[in-house]
C-alpha positions as CSV (number, residue, x, y, z in Angstrom):
1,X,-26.3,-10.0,9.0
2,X,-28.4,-7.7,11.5
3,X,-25.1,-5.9,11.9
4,X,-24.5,-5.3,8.0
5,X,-27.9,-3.5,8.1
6,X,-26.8,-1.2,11.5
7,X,-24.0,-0.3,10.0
8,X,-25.2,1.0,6.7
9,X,-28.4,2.8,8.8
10,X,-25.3,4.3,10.7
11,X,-23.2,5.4,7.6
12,X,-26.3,6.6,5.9
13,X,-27.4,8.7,8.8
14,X,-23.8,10.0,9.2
15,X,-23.5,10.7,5.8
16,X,-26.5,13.5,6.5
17,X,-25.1,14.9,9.6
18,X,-21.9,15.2,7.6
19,X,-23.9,17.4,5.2
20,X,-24.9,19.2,8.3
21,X,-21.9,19.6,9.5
22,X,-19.9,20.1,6.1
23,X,-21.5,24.3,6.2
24,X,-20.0,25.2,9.6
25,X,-16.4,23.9,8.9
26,X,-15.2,20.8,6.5
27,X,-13.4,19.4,9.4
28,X,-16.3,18.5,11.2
29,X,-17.0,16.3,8.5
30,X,-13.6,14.3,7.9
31,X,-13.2,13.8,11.5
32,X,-17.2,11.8,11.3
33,X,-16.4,10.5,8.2
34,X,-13.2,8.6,9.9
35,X,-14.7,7.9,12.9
36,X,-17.4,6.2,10.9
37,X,-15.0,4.6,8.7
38,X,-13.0,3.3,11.6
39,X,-16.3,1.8,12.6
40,X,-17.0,-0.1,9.4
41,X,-13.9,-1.6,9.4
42,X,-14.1,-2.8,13.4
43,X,-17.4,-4.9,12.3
44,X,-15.7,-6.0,8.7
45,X,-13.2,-7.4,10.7
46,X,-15.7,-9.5,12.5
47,X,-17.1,-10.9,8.9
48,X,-13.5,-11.7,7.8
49,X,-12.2,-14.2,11.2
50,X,-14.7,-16.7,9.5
51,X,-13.2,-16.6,5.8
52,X,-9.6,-16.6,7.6
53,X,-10.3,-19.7,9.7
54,X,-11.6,-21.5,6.1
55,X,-8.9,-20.2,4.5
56,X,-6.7,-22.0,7.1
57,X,-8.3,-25.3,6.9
58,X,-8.2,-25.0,3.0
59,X,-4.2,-24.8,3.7
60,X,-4.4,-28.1,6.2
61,X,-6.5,-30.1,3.9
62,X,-5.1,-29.2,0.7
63,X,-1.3,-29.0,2.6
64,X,-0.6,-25.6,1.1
65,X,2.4,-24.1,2.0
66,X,1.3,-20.9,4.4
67,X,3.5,-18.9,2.7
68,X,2.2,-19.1,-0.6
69,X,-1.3,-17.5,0.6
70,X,0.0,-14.6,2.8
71,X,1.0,-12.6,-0.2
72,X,-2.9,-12.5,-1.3
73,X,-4.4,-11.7,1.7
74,X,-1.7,-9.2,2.7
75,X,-2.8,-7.5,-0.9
76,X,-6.5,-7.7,-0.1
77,X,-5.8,-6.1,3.2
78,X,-3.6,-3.6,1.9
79,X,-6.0,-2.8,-1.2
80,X,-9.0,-2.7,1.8
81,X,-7.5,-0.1,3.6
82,X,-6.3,1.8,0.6
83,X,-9.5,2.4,-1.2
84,X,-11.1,3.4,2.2
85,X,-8.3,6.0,2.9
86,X,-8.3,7.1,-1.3
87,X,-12.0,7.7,-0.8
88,X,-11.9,9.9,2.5
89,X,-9.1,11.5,1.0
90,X,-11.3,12.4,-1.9
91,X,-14.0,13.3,0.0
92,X,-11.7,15.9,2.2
93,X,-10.7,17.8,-1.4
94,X,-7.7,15.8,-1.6
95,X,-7.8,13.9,-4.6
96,X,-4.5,13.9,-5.9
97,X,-3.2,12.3,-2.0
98,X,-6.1,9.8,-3.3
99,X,-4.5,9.0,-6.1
100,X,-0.9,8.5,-3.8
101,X,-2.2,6.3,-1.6
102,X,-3.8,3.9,-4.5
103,X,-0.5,4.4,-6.1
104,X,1.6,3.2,-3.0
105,X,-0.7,0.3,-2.3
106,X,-0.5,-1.1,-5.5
107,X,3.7,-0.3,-5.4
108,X,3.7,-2.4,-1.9
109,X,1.3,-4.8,-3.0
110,X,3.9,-5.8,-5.8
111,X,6.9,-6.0,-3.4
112,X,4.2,-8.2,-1.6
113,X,4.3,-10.7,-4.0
114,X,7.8,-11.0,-4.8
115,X,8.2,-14.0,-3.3
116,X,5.3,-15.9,-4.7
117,X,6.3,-14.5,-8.0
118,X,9.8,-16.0,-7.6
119,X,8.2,-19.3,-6.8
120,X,6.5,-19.3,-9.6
121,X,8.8,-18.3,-11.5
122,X,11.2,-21.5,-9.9
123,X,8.6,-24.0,-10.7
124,X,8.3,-22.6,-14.6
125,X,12.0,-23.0,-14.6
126,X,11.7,-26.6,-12.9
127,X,9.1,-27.5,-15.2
128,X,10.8,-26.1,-18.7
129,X,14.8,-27.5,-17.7
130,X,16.3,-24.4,-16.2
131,X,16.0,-22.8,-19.4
């Protein structure tokens, strides 16, 4: 919990030395702002092994099929990283590659669940006679 706190000291105090830095050159800026970002997600990371390992045992105990839950927290990873790049890429003036990026994530986050989507779509079939 401590470490939530640093971090969020550390993006707020970079967030005013991006100001700073935002009047002698923009790219000063983006390059803080992704180092920073980098930095949030190397301690998120940290938070997540936890929910992971429950996740697991949920799959043991409940004897879940493993594949069934990779598609969702593929998508969560995907939809994770995408925001995080959609914001920078805001905050650099490039909206519109924002807007790409969200776009793509949600594209491969679909392809992602194809599978599960087909196994659902079996076990409708299954459970209505193979209409």
């Amino acid at each position: 919990m401590n470490s939530f706190f640093q971090v969020t000291g550390a993006v707020l105090i970079s967030v005013v030395l991006g100001l700073t830095l935002s009047k002698y050159g923009k790219d000063f800026s983006v390059v803080l702002i992704l180092l920073v970002s980098c930095m949030v997600l190397a301690v998120m990371t940290a938070y997540l092994e936890p929910i992971i390992d429950f996740i697991g045992e949920l799959l043991r105990l409940g004897e879940i099929q493993n594949d069934l839950l990779k598609p969702v927290i593929k998508a969560t990873g995907i939809g994770i990283v995408a925001e995080i790049a959609s914001l920078i890429c805001g905050d650099s003036g490039n909206a519109a590659l924002g807007k790409c990026i969200q776009i793509l994530a949600a594209t491969v986050i679909l392809w992602i669940s194809l599978p599960l989507m087909r196994s659902l779509l079996e076990l409708m079939q299954r459970m209505l006679g193979n209409i």
